[in-house]
C-alpha positions in Angstrom: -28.9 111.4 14.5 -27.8 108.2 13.9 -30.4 105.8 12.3 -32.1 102.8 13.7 -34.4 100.5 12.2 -37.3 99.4 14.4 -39.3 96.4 13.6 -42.2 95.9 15.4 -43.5 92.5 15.2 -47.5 92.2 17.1 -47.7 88.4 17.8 -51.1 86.7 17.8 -53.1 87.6 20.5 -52.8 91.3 19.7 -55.7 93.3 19.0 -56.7 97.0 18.4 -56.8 98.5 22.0 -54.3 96.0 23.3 -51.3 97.6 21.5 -47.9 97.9 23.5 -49.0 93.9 25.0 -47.5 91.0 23.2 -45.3 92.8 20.8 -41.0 91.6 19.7 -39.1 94.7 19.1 -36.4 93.8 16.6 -33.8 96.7 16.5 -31.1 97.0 13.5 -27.3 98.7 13.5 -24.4 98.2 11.7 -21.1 98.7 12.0 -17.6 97.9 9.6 -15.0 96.5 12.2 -15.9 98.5 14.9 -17.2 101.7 12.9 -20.9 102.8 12.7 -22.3 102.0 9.0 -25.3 103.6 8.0 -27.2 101.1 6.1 -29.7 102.0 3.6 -32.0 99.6 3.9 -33.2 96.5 5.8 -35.1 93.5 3.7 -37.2 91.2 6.2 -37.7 88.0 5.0 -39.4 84.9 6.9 -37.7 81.9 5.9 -40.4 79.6 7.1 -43.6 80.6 5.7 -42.0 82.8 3.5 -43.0 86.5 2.6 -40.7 89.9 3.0 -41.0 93.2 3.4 -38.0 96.2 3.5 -37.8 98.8 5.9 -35.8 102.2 4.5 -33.0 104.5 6.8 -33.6 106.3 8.5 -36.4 105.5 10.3 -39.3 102.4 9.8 -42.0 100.9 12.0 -43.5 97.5 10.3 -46.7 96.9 12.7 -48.1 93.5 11.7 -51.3 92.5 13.4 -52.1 88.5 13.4 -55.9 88.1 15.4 -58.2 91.3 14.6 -57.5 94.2 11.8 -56.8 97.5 12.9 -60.1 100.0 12.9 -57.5 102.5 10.7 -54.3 101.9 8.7 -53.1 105.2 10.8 -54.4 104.6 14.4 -51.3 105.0 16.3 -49.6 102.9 18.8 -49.9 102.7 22.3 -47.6 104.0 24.6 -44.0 102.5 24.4 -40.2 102.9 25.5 -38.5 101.9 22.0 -35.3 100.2 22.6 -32.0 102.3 22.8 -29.3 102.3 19.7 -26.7 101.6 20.1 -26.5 98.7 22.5 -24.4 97.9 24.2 -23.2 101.4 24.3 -19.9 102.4 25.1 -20.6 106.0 25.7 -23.6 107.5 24.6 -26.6 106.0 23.5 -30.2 107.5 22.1 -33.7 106.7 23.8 -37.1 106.9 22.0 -40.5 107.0 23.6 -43.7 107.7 22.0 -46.6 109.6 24.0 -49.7 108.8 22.6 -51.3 112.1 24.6 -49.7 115.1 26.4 -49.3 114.2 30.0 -46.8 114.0 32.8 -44.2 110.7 31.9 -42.0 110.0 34.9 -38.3 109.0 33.8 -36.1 106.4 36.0 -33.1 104.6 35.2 -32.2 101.7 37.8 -29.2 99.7 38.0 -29.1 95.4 38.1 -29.8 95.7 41.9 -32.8 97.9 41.4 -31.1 100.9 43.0 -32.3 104.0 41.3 -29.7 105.7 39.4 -31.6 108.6 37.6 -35.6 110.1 38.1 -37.1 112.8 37.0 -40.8 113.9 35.3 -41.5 115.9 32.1 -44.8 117.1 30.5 -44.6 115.4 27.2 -47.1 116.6 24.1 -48.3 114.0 21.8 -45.4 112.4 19.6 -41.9 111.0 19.7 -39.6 111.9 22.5 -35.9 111.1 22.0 -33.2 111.4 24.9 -29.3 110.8 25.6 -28.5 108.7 28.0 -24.5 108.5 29.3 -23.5 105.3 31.4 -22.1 105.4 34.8 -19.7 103.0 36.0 -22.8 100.1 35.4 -22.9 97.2 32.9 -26.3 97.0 33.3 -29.0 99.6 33.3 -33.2 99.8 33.2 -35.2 102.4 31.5 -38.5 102.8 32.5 -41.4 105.2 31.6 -44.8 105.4 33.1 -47.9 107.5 31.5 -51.6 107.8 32.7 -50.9 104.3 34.4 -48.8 103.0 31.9 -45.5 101.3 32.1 -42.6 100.1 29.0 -38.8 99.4 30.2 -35.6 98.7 27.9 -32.5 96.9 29.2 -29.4 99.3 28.7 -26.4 97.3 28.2 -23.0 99.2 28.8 -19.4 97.7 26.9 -17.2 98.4 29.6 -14.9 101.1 28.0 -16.9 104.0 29.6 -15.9 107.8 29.5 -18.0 108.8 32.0 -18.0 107.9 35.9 -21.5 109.1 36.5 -24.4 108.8 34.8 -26.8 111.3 32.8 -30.2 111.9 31.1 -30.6 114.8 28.4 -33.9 115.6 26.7 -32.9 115.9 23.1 -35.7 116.9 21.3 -39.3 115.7 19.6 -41.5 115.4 16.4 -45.4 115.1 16.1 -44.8 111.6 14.9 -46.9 108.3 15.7 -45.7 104.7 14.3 -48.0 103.9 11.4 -49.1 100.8 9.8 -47.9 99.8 6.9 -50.7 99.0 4.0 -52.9 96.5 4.6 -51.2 94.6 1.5 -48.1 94.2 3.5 -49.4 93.4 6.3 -51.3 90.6 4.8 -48.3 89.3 2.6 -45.5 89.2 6.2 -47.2 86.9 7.9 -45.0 85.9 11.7 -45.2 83.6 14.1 -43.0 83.5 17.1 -39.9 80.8 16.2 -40.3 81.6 12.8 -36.9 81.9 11.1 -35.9 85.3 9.7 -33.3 86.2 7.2 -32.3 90.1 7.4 -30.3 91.3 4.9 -28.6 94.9 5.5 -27.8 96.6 2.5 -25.2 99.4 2.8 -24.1 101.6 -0.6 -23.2 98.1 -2.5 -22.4 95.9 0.1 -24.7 93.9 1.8 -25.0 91.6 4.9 -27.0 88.9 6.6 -28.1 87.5 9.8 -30.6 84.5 10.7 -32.2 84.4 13.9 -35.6 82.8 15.0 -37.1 85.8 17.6 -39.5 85.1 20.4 -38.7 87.8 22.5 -37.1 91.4 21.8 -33.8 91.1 20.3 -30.9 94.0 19.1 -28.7 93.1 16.0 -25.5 94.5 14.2 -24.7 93.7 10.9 -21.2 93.5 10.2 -20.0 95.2 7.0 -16.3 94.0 7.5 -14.7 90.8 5.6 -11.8 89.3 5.2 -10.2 90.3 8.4 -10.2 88.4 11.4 -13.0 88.6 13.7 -13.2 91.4 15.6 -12.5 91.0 19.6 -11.8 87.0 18.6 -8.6 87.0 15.8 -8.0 83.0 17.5 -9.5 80.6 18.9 -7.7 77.9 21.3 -9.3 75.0 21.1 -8.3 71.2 22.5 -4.3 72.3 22.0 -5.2 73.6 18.8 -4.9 77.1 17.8 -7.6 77.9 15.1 -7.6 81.8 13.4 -10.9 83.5 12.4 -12.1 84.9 9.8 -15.0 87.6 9.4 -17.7 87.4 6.4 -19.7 90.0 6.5 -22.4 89.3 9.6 -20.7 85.5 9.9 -17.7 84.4 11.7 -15.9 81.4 10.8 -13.0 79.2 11.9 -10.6 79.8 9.1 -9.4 76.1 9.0 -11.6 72.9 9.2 -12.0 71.2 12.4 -9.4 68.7 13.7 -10.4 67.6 16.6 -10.5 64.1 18.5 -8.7 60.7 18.1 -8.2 59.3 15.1 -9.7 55.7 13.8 -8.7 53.8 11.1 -11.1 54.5 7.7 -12.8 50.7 8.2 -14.4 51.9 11.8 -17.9 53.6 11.9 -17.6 56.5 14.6 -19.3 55.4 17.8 -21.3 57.1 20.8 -18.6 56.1 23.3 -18.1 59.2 24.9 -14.7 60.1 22.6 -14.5 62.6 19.3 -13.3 60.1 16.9 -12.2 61.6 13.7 -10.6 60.3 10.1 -7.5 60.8 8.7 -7.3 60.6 5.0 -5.7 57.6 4.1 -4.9 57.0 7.2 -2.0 59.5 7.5 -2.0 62.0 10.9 -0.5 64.5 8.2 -3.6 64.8 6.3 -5.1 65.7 9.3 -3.1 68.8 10.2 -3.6 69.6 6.6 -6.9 69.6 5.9 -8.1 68.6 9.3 -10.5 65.5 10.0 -13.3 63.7 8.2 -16.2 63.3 10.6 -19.1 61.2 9.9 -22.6 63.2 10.7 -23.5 61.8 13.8 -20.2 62.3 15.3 -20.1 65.5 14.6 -23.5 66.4 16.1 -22.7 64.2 18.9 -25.6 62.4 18.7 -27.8 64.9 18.4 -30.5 66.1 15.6 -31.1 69.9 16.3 -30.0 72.2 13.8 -27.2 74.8 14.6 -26.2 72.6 17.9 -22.7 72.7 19.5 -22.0 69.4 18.1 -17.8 68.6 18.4 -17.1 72.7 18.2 -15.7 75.0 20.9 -18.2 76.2 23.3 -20.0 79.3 21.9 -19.8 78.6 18.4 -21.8 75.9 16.5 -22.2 73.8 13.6 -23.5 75.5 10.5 -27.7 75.3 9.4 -27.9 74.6 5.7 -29.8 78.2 5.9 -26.4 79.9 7.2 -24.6 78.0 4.3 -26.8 80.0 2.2 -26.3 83.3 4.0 -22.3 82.5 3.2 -22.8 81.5 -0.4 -25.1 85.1 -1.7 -22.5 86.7 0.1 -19.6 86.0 -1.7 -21.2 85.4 -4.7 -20.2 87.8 -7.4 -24.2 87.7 -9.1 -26.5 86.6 -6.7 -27.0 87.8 -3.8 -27.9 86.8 0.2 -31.6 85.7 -0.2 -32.0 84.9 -3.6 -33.9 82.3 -5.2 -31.0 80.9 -6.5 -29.5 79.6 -3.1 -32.9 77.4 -2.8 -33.0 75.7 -6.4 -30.3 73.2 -7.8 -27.8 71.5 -6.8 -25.2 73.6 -8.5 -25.5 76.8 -7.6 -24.5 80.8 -8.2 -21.8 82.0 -10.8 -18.2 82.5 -8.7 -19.5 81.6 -4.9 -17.1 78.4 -5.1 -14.0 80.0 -6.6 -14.4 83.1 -4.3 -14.5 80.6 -1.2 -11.6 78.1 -2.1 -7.6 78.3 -1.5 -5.4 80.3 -4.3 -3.3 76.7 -3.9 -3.4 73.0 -3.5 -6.3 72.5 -6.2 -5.2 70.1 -8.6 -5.2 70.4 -12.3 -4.8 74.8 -11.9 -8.1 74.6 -10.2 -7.2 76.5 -7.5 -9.6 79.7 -6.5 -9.4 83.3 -5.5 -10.2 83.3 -1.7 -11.7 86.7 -2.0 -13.1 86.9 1.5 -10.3 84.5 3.6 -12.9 80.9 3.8 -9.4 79.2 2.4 -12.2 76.1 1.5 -9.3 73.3 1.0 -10.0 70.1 -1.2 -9.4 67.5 1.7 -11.6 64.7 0.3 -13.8 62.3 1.9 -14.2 59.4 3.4 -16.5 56.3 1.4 -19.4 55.7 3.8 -19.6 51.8 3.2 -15.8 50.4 2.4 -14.3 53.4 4.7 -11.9 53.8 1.7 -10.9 57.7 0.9 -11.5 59.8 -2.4 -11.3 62.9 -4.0 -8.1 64.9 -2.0 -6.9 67.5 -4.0 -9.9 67.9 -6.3 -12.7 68.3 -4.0 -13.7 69.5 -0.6 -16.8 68.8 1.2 -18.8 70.1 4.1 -21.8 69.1 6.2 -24.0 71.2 7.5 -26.0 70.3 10.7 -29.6 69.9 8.6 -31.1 66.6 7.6 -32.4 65.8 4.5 -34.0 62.3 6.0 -33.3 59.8 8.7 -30.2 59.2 7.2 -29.3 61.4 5.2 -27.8 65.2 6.0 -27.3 68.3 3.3 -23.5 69.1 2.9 -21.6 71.8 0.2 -18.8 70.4 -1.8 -16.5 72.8 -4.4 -14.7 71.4 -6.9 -11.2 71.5 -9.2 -13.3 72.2 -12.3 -15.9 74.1 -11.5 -17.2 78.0 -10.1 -20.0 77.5 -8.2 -21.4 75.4 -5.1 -22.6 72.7 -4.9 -25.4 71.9 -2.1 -26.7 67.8 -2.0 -27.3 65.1 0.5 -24.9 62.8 1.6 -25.4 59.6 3.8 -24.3 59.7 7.4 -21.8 57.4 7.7 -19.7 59.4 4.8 -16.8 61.1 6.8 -16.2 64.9 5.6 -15.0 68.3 6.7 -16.3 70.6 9.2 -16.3 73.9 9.8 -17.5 76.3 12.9 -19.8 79.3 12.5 -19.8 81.7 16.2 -23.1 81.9 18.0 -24.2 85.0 16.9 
């Protein structure tokens, strides 16, 4: 069978007797391209209050309890639909359901309109209860068991390249298994909160890959072991009469070229809240621009806006990178430290070969070009002064903001540079005009 990872996240409010109420389900696969990875393991790590645990292939329930401790480290759970892997499915996907006590448990699978698709009842003994569930011609299905009163429902979501024109149920098999909690250690050292950011970082022989998300509700993920190809289902992306090519790192995908977007200003204007994407051209020359694209001062690129990871001047359904995905980007291409390590978070320069692995193999003065291992083709296009509006530093230095503040006025940004390996993470004032790159919604 092919592995999931289940986390199971009790929120506060939960307490022993109450189990199955006011739980996130977090579910894990992984795929390279479009081919099902097994990963080997799964580290958890809250990147607001910090803490971490790991969960292990090929199966792992993480119960954490926030109000009340549980009577027993081994009580089991109430009962609960788990939800499906994979999903979206595009032809068969694998249902879990644990019975906390053998009783009758009534099956029905029901279509977006609420039309029932599927029924049927089964005496089920004590355990987990897994079953194969084929799409019809649907997009969109519900799961739902009930027991002794009881009710838990999944959303099914189906891709669209079906094999099947009709849909079906199969009972698959069981084990006398109950989720456990982990020790009361662990429990005590993950502490969650609802809106709490979380890193998770899938580690696959000796690749790894990571993926940020803040989860209120139940949510599905798929790491993405590819890199250095284009991303997969989106290889362009047209955007105001520019075409813009992708590139896949690992669980992130990027624009492959900086941003160039908007009209241009002379470098002695501030950028203004006038309803038009104003943009720099270095020195002043359109040719810089479809180079190395424009230099955008902060506001303007977030349009005015101070939320993290917002729209900001990007196509719709991508977004301007969090300093925390900037992180995610450098452990991943770095040659020594890795996605989540300390290193990311101290320092101003930072890891061992992150900056060469991310710059062009050309256009670097002084032989400083880089190796572009994974395809970021990070180009030295300068800056714009943020007082004078005078330009600086094309050809030995690129820069990029991300869409975190450090202050009022002033924002974190990356810059690599002719001379050196690593990256380089600082603050820059707003009205400094830089490069900008686009990171898809995940």
């Amino acid at each position: 069978m092919k592995a999931r990872f289940l986390l199971l996240l009790f929120v506060p409010g939960a307490i022993s007797g109450a189990i199955g109420q006011n739980i996130i389900n977090l579910t894990f696969t992984a795929v390279n391209s479009t081919a099902y990875v097994q990963p080997d393991s799964i580290k958890v790590m809250n990147r607001t209050q910090g803490g971490s645990t790991v969960l292990y292939w090929p199966d792992s329930v993480l119960s954490i309890y926030f109000v009340g401790i549980p009577e027993s480290p081994g009580s089991t759970s109430g009962f609960q639909v788990f939800p499906n892997y994979p999903n979206p499915t595009n032809d068969q996907t694998t249902i879990s359901l644990y019975v906390p006590d053998k009783d009758k448990v009534s099956l029905v699978v029901t279509d977006i309109l609420g039309r029932v698709i599927l029924q049927s009842d089964k005496v089920l003994d004590k355990g987990t209860h897994t079953f194969r569930f084929t799409p019809g011609g649907a997009n969109f299905y519900f799961f739902t068991a009930r027991w002794q009163g009881q009710s838990s429902s999944i959303k099914i979501l189906e891709s669209g390249f079906h094999s099947s024109s009709s849909s079906t149920l199969e009972y698959t098999g069981s084990e006398d298994y109950s989720p456990q909690l982990k020790a009361m250690k662990d429990i005590q050292d993950f502490v969650f909160t609802p809106g709490d950011e979380l890193l998770y970082i899938g580690y696959a022989d000796t690749l790894q890959s990571g993926i940020l998300d803040a989860p209120e509700e139940n949510q599905a993920y798929t790491f993405q072991f590819a890199t250095n190809i284009p991303c997969p289902g989106t290889p362009t992306v047209e955007y105001e009469g520019q075409v813009y090519n992708t590139i896949q790192i690992f669980s992130q995908c990027w624009l492959k070229e900086n941003l160039n977007v908007g009209t241009m200003i002379p470098g002695n204007q501030y950028q203004s809240d006038n309803g038009t994407i104003e943009r720099y051209c270095y020195n002043n020359e359109p040719d810089s621009c479809a180079i190395y694209g424009g230099l955008y001062q902060w506001d303007e690129m977030m349009q005015y806006n101070t939320q993290q990871g917002v729209q900001g001047i990007c196509p719709a359904g991508w977004h301007l990178p969090t300093d925390e995905e900037w992180k995610v980007l450098e452990g991943a291409v770095d040659s020594q430290y890795g996605i989540g390590d300390l290193e990311w978070d101290i320092g101003w320069d930072r890891g061992l070969d992150a900056g060469t692995n991310l710059k062009t193999t050309t256009g670097w003065y002084y032989n400083g070009n880089g190796t572009d291992l994974f395809g970021f083709s990070g180009l030295p296009g300068g800056r714009r002064f943020g007082y004078g509006g005078d330009f600086y530093d094309i050809g030995d230095f690129g820069f990029w903001w991300t869409s975190a503040e450090f202050n009022s006025y002033l924002a974190w940004f990356r810059f690599l540079s002719y001379d050196y390996p690593e990256v380089y993470r600082s603050d820059y004032f707003h009205g400094y005009g830089i490069s900008v790159r686009c990171l898809r919604d995940y």
